[in-house]
C-alpha positions as CSV (number, residue, x, y, z in Angstrom):
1,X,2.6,-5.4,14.8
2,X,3.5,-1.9,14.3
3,X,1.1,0.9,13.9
4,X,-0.3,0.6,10.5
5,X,0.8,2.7,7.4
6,X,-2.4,2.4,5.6
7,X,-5.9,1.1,6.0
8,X,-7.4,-0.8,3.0
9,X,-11.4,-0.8,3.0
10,X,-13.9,-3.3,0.5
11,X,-17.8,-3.0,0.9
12,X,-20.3,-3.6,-1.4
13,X,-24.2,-3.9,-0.7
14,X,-24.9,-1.4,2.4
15,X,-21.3,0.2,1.8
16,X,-22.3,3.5,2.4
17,X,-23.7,3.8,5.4
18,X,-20.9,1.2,6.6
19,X,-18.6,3.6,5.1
20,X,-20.1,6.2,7.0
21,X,-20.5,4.8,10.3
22,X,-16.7,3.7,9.7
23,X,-15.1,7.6,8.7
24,X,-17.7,9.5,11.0
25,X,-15.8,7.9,14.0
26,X,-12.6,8.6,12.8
27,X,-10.0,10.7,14.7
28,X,-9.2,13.7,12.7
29,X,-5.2,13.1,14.0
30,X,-5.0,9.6,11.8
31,X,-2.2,9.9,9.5
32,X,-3.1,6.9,7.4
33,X,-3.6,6.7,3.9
34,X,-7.3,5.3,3.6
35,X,-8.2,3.6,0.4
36,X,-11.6,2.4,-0.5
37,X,-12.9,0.2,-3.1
38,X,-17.2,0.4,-3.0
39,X,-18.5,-1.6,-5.4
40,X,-21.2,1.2,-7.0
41,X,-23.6,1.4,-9.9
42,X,-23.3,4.9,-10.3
43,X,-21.3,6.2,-13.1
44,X,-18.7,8.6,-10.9
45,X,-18.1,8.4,-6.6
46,X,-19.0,12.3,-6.8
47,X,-22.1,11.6,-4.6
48,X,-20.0,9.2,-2.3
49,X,-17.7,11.7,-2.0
50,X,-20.1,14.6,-1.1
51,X,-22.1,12.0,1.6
52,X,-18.7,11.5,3.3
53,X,-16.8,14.9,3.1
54,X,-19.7,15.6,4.9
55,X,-19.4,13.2,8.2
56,X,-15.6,12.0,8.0
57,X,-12.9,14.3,9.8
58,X,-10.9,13.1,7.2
59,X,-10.7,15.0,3.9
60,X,-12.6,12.5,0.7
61,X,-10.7,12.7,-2.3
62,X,-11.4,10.1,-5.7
63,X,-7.9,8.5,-6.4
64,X,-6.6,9.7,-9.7
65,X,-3.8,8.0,-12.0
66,X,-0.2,8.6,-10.8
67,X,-1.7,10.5,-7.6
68,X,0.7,9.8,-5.2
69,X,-1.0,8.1,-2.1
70,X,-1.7,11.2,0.6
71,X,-1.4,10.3,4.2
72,X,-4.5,11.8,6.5
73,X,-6.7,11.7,3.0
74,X,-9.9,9.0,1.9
75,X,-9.2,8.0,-1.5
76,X,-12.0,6.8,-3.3
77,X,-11.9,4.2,-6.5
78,X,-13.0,5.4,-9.2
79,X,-16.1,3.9,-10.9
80,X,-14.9,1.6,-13.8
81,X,-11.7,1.2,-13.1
82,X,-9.6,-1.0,-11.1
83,X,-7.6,0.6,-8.5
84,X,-4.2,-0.7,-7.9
85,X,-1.5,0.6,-5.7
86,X,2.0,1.0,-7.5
87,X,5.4,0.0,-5.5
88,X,6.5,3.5,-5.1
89,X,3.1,4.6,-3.8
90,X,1.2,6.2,-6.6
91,X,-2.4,5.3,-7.9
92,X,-2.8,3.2,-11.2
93,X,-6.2,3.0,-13.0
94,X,-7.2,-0.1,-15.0
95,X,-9.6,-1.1,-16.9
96,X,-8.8,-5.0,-17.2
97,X,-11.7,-7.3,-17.2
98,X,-14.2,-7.2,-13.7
99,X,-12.9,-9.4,-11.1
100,X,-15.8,-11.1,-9.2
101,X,-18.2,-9.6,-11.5
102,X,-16.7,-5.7,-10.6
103,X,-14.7,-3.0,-11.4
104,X,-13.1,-1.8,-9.2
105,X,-12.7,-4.9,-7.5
106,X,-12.0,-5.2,-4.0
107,X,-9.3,-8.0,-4.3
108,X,-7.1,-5.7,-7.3
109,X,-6.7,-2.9,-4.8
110,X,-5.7,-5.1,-2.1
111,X,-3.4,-7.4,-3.4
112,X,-1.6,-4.3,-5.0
113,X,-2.1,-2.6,-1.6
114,X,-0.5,-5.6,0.0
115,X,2.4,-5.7,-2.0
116,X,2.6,-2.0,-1.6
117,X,2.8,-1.8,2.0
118,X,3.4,-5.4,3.1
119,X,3.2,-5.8,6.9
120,X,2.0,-2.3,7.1
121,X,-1.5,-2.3,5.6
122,X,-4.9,-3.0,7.5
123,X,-7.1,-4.6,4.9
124,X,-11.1,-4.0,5.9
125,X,-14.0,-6.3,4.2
126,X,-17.4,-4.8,5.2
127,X,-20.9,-5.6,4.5
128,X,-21.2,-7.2,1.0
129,X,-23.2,-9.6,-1.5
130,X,-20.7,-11.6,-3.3
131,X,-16.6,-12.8,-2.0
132,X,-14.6,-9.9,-3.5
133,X,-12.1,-9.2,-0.9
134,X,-11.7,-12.2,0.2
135,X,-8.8,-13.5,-1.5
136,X,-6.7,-9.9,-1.6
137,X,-7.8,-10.0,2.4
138,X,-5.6,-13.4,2.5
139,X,-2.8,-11.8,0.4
140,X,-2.5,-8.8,3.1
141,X,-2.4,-11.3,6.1
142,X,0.4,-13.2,4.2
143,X,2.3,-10.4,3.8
144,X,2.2,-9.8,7.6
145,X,-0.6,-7.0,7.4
146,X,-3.9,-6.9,9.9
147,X,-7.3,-7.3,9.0
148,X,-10.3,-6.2,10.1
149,X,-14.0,-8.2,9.2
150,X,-17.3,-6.8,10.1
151,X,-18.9,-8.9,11.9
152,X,-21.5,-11.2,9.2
153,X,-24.5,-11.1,11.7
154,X,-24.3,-7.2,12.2
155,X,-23.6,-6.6,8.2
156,X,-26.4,-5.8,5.8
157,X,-25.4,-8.1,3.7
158,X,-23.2,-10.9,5.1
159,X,-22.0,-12.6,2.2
160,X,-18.7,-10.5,2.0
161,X,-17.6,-10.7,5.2
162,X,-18.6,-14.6,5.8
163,X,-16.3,-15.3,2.4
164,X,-13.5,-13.2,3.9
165,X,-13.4,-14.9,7.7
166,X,-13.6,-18.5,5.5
167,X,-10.9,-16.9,3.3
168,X,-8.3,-15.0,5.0
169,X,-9.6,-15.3,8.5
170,X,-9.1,-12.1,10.5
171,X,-7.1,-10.5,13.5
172,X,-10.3,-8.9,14.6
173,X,-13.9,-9.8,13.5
174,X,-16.2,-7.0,14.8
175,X,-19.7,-5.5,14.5
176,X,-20.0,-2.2,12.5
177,X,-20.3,0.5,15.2
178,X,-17.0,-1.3,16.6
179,X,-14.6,-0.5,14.2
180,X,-14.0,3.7,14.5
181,X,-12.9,2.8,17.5
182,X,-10.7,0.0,16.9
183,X,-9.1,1.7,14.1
184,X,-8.5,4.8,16.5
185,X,-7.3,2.8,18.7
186,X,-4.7,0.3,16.4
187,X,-3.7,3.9,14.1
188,X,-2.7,6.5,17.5
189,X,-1.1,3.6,19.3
């Protein structure tokens, strides 16, 4: 496969600090679009955005309607909404019915992602309670992209990632502090 385009990331329970360990061992030269669905109670991602800007090299931005998709930037879902990725690379907002009991649901963004980017997405299902992702993480591998599972004994909650190796299966199934560097490696290739 071809160095990815974009880098698709689901997490629900224990998300941040997954999401942190994940950005904080970015390298500030990727040049992928990163956009992440965390399943939140809060009513915005301001705070999530504030925790990250602080660790990832990465600039954290919360993905707004018709936004095109910026390369080198963290977009955040929005809370409420579903995130989708439109064909010619701009953000939609829905606010359809939850999918697997949430909105934003991990599966909307990535089977829109996958469509969007086809074999050039990296789909990433981190720790999580319930099996959203799963099925969007099967849509990306059919569509010829990569993806990435944490590993379910090193995930706070391991009910995600277990669904998404039953699911979709993955091209690389690793524990948490693994994955910076795996994505560093599989995005400067």
């Amino acid at each position: 496969m071809s160095t990815p385009a974009a880098i698709a990331i689901g997490c629900s329970a224990g998300g941040v600090d997954a999401l942190k360990a994940v950005l904080g061992g970015l390298d500030a030269r990727l040049s992928q679009a990163i956009v992440v669905c965390l399943h939140s109670r809060s009513d915005t991602v301001d705070m999530l955005r504030s925790v990250l800007s602080r660790i990832s090299p990465l600039p954290v931005t919360e993905a707004v309607e018709r936004q095109p998709v910026q390369s080198g930037v963290v977009h955040l879902a929005p809370s409420g909404y579903h995130l989708l990725v439109e064909s010619d690379l701009h953000f939609a907002l829905s606010i359809d019915p939850r999918v697997n009991h949430a909105r934003p649901s991990i599966d909307v963004l990535f089977h829109s992602a996958a469509e969007a980017w086809r074999g050039g997405l990296l789909g990433m299902v981190l720790t999580g309670a319930n099996a959203d992702g799963a099925a969007g993480l099967r849509r990306i591998r059919q569509l010829g992209g990569l993806a990435v599972v944490q590993s379910p004994a090193d995930a706070e909650a391991a009910a995600m990632p277990q669904a998404a190796l039953e699911i979709a299966g993955a091209d690389y199934c690793v524990p948490l502090l693994d994955i910076a560097p795996l994505l560093n490696r599989l995005c400067l290739a």
